[in-house]
Structures are given as C-alpha cells and as structure tokens.
N, C-alpha and C positions, 0 to 999 in steps of 0.2 A: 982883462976883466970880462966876465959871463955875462950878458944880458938874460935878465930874467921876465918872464911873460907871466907874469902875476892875475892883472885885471884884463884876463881879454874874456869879450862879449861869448858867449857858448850856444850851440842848438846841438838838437838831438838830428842825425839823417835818418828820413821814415824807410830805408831799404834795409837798411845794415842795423838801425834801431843802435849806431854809433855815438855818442858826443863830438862835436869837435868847435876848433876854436876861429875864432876871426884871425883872417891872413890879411896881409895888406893890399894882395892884387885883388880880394871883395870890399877895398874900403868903400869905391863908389856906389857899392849895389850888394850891400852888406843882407840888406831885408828881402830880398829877390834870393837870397841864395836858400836853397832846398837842401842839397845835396852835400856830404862831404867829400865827393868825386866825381868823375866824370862814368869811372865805371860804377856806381851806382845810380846816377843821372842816365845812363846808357839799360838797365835794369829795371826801373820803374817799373815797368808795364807788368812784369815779372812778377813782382810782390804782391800788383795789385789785383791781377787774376788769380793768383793763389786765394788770397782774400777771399775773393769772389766766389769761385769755385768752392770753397770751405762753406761760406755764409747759405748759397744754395743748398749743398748736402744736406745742412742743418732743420733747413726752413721743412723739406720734404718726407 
C-alpha cells in the first residue's frame, strides 16, 4: 500500500522562488524553516545582492 501526502503544510523558498512541502525531520521548527535546502540556505546572500544591485541601477 502507497502512502499518500495529501494535506501537508507548503511555503514558497525565497532563492529558487520553489514550493515545497513539510518533512518530518522540520516537525520541531517547522515555522523557522526558510529554505527548501541547504544549497539554497547556502545562496541567500546571492539572490539578495542581485536584488540590490538591480534596485540601485534602477533608483539612478
């Protein structure tokens, strides 16, 4: 018999701009979790000077 994952909790990850779902090794710190990976957790910094860089250009 298939186990099916019907109702589980969902966010968006702000790197990848991915969906992803609730796992069980996030059950304790479900609302802390950002990311839907470690190499996207590891990239942050990346997206967010992109960001930056664009919004500057913009402004000038």
């Amino acid at each position: 018999m298939t186990h099916k994952k019907i109702n589980l909790a969902e966010k968006q990850c702000p790197v990848c701009e991915k969906p992803f779902s609730w796992r069980k090794k996030w059950q304790r710190c479900w609302d802390e979790v950002k990311y839907c990976s470690e190499r996207c957790r590891r990239n942050r910094n990346i997206v967010v000077n992109v960001d930056n860089v664009d919004n500057q250009t913009r402004k000038s």
